[in-house]
C-alpha positions in Angstrom: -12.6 -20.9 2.5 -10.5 -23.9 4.0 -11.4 -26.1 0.8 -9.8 -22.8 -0.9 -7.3 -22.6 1.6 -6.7 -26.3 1.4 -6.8 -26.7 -2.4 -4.0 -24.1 -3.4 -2.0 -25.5 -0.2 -2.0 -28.7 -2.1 -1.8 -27.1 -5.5 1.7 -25.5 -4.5 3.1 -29.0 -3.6 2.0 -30.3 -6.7 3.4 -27.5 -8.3 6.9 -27.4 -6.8 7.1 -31.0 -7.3 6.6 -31.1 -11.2 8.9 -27.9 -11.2 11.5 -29.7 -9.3 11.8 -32.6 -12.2 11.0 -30.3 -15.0 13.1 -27.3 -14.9 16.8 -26.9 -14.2 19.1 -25.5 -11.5 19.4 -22.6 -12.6 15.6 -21.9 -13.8 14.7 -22.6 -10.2 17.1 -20.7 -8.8 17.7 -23.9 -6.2 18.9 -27.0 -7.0 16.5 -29.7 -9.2 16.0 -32.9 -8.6 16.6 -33.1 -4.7 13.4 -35.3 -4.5 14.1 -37.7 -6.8 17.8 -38.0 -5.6 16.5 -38.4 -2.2 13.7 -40.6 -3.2 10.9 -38.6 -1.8 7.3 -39.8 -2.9 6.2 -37.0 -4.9 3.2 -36.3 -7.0 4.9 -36.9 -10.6 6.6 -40.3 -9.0 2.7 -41.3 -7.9 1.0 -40.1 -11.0 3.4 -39.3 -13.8 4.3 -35.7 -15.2 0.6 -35.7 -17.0 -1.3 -36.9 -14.0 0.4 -34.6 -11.6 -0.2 -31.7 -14.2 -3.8 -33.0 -14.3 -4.4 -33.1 -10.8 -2.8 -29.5 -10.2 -5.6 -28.1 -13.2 -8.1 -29.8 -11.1 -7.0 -28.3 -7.8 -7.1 -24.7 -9.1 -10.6 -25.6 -10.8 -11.4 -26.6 -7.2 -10.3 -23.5 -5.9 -11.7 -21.4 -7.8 -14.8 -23.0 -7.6 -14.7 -22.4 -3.9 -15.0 -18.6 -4.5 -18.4 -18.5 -6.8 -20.4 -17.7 -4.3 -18.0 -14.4 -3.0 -18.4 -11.1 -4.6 -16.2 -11.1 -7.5 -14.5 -8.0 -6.8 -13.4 -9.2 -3.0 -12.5 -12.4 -4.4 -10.4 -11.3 -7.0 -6.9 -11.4 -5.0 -7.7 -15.0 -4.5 -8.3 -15.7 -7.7 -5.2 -14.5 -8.9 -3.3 -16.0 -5.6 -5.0 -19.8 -7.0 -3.7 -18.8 -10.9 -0.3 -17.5 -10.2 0.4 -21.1 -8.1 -1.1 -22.7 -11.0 1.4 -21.0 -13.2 3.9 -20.3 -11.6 7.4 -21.0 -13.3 9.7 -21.3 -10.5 
């Protein structure tokens, strides 16, 4: 559970950041482009928009791999907790 835990912690970051220099003001509902205006390291300033979306498909991969070995049924929520960060539009 804390490669999970830690995997979809890390997946959210990644998430936010590509958000944050792909979508506009008023698709995030916040204002876009504070990292970059601020000059924060983030994941698509270290890897690129591809490489950051790369690595977040491989976090959720990781994530979800952490659950094989639960019962499916229990481990659903999760699942869908690892997929909705993944996917997540705002």
């Amino acid at each position: 559970m804390r490669k999970y835990a830690r995997c979809i912690g890390l997946l959210f970051q990644v998430v936010d950041d590509i958000l944050d220099v792909t979508k506009s003001s008023v698709e995030l509902g916040k204002t876009a482009g504070k990292d970059l205006a601020s000059d924060k390291a983030t994941y698509p300033k270290l890897m690129g928009i591809e490489g950051a979306r790369n690595f977040a498909a491989k976090l959720v991969a990781q994530a979800i791999e952490e659950l094989a070995h639960f019962d499916a049924a229990r481990a659903a929520p999760l699942y869908c907790l690892a997929n909705y960060i993944a996917n997540r539009q705002t």
